[in-house]
C-alpha positions as CSV (number, residue, x, y, z in Angstrom):
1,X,-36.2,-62.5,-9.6
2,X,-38.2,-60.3,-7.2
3,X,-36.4,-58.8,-4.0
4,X,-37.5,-58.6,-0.7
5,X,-37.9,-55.4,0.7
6,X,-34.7,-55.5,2.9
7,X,-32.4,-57.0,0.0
8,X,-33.7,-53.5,-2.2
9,X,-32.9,-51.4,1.1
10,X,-29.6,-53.0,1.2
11,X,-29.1,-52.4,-2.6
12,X,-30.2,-48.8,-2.4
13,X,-28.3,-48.0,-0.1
14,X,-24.9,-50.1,-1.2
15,X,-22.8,-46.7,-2.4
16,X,-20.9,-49.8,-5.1
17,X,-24.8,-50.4,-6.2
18,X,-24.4,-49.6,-10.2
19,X,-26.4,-46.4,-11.5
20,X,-28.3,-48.8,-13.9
21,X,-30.2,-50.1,-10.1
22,X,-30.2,-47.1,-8.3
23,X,-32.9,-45.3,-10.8
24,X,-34.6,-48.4,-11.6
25,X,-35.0,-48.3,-7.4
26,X,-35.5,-44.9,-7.3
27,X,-38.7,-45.6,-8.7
28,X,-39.9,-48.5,-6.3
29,X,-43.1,-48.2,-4.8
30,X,-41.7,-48.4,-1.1
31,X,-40.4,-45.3,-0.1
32,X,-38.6,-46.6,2.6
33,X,-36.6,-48.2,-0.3
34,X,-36.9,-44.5,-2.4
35,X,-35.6,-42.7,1.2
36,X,-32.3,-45.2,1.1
37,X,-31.6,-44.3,-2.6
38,X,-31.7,-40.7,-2.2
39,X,-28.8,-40.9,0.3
40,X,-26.9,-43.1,-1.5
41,X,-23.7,-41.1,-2.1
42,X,-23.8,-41.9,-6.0
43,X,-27.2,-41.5,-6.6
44,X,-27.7,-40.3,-10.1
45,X,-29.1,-36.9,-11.6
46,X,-31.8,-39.1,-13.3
47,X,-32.9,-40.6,-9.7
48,X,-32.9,-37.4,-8.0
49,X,-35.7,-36.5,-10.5
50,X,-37.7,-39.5,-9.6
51,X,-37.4,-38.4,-6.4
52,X,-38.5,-35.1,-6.4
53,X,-41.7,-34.8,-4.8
54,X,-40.3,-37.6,-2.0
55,X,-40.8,-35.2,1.3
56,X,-37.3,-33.8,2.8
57,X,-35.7,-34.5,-1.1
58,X,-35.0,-31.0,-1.0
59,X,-32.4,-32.3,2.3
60,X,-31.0,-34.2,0.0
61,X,-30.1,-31.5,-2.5
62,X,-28.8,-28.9,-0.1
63,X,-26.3,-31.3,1.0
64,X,-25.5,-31.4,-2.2
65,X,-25.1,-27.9,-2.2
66,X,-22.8,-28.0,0.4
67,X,-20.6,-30.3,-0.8
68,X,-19.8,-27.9,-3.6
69,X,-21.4,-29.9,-6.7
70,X,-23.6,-27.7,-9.1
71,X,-26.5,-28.9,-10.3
72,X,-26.6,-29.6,-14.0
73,X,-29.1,-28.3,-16.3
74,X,-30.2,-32.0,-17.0
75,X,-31.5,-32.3,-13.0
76,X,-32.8,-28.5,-12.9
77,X,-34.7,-29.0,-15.5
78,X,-36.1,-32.2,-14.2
79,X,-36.6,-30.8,-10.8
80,X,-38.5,-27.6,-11.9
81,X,-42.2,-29.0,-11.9
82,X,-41.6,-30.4,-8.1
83,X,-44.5,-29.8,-6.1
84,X,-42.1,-29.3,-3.1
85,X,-41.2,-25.3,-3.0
86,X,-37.8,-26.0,-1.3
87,X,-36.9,-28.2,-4.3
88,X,-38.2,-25.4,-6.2
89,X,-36.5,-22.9,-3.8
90,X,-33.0,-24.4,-5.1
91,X,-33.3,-24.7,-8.2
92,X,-34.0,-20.8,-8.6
93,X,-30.6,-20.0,-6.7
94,X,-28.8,-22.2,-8.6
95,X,-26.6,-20.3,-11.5
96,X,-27.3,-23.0,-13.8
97,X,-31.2,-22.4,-13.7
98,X,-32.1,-21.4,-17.1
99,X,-34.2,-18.4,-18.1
100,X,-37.5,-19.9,-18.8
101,X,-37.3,-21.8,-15.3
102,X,-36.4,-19.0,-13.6
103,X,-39.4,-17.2,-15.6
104,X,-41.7,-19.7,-15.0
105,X,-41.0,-20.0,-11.0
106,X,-41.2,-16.1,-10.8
107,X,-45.2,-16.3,-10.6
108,X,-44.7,-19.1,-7.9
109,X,-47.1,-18.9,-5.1
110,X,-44.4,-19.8,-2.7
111,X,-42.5,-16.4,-1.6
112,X,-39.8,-19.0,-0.9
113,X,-39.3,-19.8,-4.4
114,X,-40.1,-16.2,-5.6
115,X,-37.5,-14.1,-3.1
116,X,-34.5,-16.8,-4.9
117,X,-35.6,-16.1,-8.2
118,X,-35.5,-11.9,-7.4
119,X,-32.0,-13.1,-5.8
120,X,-30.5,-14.9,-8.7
121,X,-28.0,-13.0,-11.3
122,X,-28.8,-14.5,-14.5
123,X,-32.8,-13.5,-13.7
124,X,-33.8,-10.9,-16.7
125,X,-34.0,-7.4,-16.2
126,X,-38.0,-7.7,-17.1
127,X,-38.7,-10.4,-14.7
128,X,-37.1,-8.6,-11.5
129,X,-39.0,-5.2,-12.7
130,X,-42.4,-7.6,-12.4
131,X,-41.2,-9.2,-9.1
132,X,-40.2,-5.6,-7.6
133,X,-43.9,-5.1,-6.7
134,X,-44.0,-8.3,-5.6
135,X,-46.5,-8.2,-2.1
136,X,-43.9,-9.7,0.0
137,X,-41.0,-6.6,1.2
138,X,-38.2,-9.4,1.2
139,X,-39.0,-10.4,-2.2
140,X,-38.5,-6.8,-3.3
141,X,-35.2,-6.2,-1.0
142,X,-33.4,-9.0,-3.7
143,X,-34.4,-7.3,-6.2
144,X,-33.4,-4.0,-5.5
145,X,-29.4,-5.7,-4.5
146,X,-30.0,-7.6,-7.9
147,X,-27.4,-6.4,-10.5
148,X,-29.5,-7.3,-13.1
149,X,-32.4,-4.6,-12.0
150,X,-33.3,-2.2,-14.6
151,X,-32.0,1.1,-14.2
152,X,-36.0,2.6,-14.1
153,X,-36.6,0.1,-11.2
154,X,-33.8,0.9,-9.2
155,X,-34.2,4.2,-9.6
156,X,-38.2,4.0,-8.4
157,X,-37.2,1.6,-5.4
158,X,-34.4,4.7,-4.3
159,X,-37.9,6.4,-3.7
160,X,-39.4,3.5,-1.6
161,X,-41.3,4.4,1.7
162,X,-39.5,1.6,3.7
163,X,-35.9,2.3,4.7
164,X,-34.7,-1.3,4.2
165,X,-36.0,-1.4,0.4
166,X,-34.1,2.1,0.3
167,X,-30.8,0.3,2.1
168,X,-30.5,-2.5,-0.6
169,X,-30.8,-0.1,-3.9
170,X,-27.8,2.0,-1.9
171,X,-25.7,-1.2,-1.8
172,X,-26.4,-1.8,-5.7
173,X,-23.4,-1.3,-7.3
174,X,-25.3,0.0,-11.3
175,X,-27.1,2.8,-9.1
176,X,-25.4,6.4,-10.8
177,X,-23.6,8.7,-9.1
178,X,-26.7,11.0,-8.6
179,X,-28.6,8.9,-6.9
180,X,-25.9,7.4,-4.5
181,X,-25.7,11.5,-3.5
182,X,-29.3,11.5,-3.0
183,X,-29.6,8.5,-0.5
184,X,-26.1,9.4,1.5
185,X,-28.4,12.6,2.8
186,X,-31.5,9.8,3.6
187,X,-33.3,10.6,7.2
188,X,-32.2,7.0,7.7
189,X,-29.2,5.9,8.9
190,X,-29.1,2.1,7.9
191,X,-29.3,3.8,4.1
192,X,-26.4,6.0,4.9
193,X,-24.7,2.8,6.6
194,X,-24.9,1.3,2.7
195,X,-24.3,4.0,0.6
196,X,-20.7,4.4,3.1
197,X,-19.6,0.8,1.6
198,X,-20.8,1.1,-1.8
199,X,-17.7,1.7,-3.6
200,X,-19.2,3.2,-6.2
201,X,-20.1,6.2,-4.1
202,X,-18.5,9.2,-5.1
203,X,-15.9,10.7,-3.2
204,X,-17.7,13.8,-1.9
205,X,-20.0,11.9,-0.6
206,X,-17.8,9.8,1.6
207,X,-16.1,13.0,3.0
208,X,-19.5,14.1,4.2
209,X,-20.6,11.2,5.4
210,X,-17.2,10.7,7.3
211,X,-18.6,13.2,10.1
212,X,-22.0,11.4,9.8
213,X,-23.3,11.0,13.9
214,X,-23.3,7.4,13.8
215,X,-19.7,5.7,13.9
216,X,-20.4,2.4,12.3
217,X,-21.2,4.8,8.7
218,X,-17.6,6.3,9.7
219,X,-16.0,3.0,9.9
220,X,-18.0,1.9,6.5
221,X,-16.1,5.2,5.0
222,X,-12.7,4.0,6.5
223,X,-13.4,0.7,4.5
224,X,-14.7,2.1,1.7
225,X,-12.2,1.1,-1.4
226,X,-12.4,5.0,-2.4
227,X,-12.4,6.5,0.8
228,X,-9.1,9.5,0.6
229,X,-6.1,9.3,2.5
230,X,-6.5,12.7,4.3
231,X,-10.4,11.1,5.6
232,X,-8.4,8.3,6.9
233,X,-6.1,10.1,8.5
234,X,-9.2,12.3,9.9
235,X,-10.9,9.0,11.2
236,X,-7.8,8.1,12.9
237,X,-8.6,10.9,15.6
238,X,-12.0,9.9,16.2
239,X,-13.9,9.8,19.5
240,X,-14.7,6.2,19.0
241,X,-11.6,4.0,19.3
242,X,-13.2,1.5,17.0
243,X,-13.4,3.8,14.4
244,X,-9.8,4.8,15.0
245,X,-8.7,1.2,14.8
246,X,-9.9,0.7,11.6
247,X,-8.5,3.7,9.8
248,X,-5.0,2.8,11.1
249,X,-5.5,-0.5,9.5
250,X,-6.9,1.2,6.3
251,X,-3.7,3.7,6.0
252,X,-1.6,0.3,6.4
253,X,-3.4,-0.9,3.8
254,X,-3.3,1.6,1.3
255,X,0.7,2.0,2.1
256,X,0.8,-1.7,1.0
């Protein structure tokens, strides 16, 4: 029996519609029809892949998202040769994106795709030392707060001409004690900002940086898991009755 266009709209949209129609739908040749599937509230993984180059699909997905439901490998793995780079774009940040997806979407043209593949956890160590040269800064910036980065690349970016590249290897929590010392004396004080709420960062280095100029790196001290009771108590006579508010609250916490 062949439907009119409005009875396959009705159907496509129709949340009680069974899966069984919904893909067979999903790959109708109006995509008015195609549109009303992929907002059906029970659409399938296996129509979602149909679906993936339909523009604003991505929409679709990040809704998804924020509903709380993880993508399975099954659709991830269906959705990874989309020509649409925000499709591709999610599918990188997802946790459930497999290694040779995310090695594969790495060389992506799309610095979308490539700064959530530098951002992801389970990316490997060889990848993200590839991607750390990558041409675009923000692409780099991931990887540097990646905790996946090698220990060589971390240690390179620590060195980087650009103080913001230099601010996310302070907030990596692998970086060793040596170099943590090294970037709490940086010229910079967004650096210092990030090594004062590392909590790795020795304690020495949050006593110094406890009489650092700027007060919001004294309040990062103050929050510091590791920052001493007799700093706290120090900060509690500061200048700046931010500051001061902040280490009463941290000596009430550390009573606790």
């Amino acid at each position: 029996m062949v439907m009119s266009k409005e009875e396959k709209i009705e159907l496509a949209s129709d949340p009680d519609t069974p899966v069984e129609t919904l893909i067979e739908l999903s790959r109708d040749d109006d995509e008015d029809v195609r549109i009303e599937v992929m907002w059906n509230d029970n659409i399938p993984d296996e129509a979602l892949i149909n679906l993936k180059d339909l523009p604003y699909i991505h929409e679709r997905l990040e809704f998804i998202k924020r509903e709380g439901i993880e993508f399975s490998e099954k659709l991830i793995l269906g959705l990874a040769d989309s020509e649409n780079p925000f499709v591709l774009r999610l599918v990188a940040y997802s946790d459930m994106c497999p290694e040779e997806v995310l090695r594969k979407l790495a060389g992506h043209e799309s610095n979308h795709v490539r700064i959530a593949v530098a951002a992801n956890p389970n990316t490997p160590s060889d990848v993200l030392d590839m991607l750390a040269d990558d041409k675009e800064e923000i692409v780099t910036r991931k990887v540097a707060r990646n905790d996946n980065t090698s220990l060589e690349t971390l240690l390179k970016l620590a060195e980087h001409d650009w103080h913001m590249i230099r601010r996310c290897v302070a907030s990596n929590e692998n970086l060793p004690e040596r170099i943590l010392k090294k970037l709490s004396e940086d010229t910079d004080g967004n650096v210092r900002y990030c090594v004062a709420g590392n909590p790795k960062t020795p304690v020495d280095c949050l006593i110094k940086l406890s009489d650092d100029r700027f007060y919001e790196i004294r309040i990062n001290v103050v929050k510091n898991p590791n920052c001493p009771i007799e700093v706290i108590k120090k900060l509690k006579e500061d200048e700046v009755d931010t500051v001061r508010n902040r280490a009463e609250e941290a000596e009430t916490e550390k009573k606790d």
